[in-house]
C-alpha positions as a Markdown table, in Angstrom:
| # | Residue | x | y | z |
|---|---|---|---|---|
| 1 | Unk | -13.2 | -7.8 | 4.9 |
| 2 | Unk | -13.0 | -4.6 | 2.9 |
| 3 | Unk | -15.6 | -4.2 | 1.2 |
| 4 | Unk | -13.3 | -3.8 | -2.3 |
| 5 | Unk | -14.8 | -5.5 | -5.7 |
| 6 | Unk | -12.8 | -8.3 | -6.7 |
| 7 | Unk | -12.2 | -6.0 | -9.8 |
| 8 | Unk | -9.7 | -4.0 | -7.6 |
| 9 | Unk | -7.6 | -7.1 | -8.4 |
| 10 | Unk | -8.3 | -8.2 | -11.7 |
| 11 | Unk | -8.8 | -4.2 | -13.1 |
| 12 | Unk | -11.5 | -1.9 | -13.7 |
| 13 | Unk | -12.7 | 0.1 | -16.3 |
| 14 | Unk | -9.1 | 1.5 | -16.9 |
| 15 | Unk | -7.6 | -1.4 | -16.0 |
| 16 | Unk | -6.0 | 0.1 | -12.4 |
| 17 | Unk | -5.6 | -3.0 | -10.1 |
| 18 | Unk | -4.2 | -4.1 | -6.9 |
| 19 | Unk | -1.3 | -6.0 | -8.6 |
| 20 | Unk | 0.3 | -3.6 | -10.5 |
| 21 | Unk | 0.6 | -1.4 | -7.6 |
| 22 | Unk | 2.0 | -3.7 | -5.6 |
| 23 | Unk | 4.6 | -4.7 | -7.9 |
| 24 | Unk | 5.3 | -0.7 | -8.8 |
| 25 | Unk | 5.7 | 0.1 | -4.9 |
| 26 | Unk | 6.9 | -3.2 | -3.6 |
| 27 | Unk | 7.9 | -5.6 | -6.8 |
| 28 | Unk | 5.8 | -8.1 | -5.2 |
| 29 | Unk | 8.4 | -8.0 | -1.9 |
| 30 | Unk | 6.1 | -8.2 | 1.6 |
| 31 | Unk | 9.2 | -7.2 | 3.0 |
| 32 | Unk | 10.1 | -4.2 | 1.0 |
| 33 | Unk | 11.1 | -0.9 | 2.8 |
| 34 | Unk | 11.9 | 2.5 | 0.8 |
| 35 | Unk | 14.3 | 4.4 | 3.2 |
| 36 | Unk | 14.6 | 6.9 | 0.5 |
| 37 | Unk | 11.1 | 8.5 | -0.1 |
| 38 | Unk | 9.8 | 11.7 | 1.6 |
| 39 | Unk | 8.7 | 9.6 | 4.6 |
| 40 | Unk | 11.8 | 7.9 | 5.3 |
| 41 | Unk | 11.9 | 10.1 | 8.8 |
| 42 | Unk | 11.3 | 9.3 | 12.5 |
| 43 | Unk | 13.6 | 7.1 | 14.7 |
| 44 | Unk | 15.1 | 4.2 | 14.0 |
| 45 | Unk | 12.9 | 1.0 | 14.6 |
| 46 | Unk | 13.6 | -2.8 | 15.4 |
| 47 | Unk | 13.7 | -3.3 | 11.1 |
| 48 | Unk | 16.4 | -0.8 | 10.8 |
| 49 | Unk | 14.7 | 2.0 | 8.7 |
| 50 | Unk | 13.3 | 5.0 | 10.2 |
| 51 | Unk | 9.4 | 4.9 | 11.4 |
| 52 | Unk | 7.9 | 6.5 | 8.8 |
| 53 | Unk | 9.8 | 4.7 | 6.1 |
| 54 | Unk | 6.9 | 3.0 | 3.7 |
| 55 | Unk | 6.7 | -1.0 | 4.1 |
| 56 | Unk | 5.6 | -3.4 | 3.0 |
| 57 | Unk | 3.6 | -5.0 | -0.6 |
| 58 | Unk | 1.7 | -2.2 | -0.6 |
| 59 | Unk | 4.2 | 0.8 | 1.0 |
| 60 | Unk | 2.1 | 1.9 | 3.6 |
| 61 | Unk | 3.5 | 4.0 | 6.4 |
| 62 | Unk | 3.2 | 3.3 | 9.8 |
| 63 | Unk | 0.8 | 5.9 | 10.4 |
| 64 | Unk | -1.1 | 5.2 | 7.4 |
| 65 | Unk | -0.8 | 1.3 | 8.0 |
| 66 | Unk | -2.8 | 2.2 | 11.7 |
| 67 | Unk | -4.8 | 4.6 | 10.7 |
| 68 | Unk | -6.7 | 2.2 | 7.9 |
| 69 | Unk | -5.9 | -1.4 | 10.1 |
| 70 | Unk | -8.5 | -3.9 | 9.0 |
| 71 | Unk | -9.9 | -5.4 | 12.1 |
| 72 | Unk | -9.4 | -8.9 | 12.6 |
| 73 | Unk | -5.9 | -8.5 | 10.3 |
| 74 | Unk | -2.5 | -8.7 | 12.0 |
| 75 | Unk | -1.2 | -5.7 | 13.4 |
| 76 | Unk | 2.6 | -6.3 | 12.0 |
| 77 | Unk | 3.3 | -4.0 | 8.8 |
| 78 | Unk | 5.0 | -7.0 | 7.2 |
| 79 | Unk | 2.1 | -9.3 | 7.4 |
| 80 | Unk | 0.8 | -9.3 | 3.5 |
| 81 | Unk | -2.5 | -9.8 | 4.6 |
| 82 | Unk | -2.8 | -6.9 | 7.0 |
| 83 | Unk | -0.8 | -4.4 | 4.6 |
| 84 | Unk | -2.8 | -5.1 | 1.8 |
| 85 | Unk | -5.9 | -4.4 | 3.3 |
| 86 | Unk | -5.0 | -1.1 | 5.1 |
| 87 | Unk | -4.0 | -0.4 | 1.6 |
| 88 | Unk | -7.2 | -0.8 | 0.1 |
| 89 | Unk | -8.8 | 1.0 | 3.0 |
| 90 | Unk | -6.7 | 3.9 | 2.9 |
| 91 | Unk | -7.5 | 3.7 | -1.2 |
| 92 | Unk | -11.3 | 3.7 | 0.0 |
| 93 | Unk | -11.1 | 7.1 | 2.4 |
| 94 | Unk | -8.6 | 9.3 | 0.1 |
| 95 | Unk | -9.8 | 8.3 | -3.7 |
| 96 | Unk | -13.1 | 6.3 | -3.2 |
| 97 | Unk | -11.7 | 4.1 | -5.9 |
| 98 | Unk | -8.6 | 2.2 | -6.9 |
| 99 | Unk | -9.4 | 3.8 | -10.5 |
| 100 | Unk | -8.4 | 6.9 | -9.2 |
| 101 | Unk | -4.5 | 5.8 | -7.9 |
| 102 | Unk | -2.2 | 6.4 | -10.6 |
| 103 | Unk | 0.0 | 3.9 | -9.2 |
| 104 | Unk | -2.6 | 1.1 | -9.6 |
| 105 | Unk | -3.2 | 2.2 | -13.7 |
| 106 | Unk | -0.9 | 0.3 | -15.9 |
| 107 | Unk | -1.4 | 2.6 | -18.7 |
| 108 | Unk | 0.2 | 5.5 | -17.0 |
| 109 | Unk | 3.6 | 5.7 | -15.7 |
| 110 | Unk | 4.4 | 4.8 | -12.4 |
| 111 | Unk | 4.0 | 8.0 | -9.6 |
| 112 | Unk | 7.2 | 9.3 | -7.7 |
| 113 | Unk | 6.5 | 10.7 | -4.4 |
């Protein structure tokens, strides 16, 4: 689907993984919005928290969550599935690797935005 290493879920070199960003942005909540962050702007949608708000497991914005959509994956934000792997292919275009997300490393502390 992604192309990602299963390493991106069990942790690579320095131990960055899929999981503990997930649980960092989202504690392990598919339904998980953060109408306080920097994004939280835009109109109101159906979900109650402005468009840009991040969603999700992963916290992907809308405009994040379209710009990576993995074909053949739902096109609902909520959908674990679909958020994940926009996730992992918006890790892919802005760091090349999921060693590279701060978020992802569980030996450093967690990134604010």
């Amino acid at each position: 689907m992604t192309g990602a290493p299963s390493s991106w879920i069990t942790g690579v070199s320095n131990h960055a993984n899929l999981l503990t960003l997930m649980f960092r942005e989202s504690s392990f909540n598919s339904n998980a919005v953060n109408p306080h962050d920097v994004n939280a702007t835009g109109a109101v949608q159906s979900d109650g928290a402005h468009f840009n708000c991040s969603r999700g497991y992963a916290q992907v914005t809308a405009v994040t969550f379209a710009e990576n959509h993995e074909e053949g994956t739902s096109h609902l934000i909520y959908d674990p599935l679909a958020n994940i792997a926009a996730a992992i292919n918006y890790i892919w275009r802005r760091y090349g690797d999921i060693s590279r997300v701060q978020q992802a490393n569980p030996n450093l502390p967690p990134h604010p935005y």
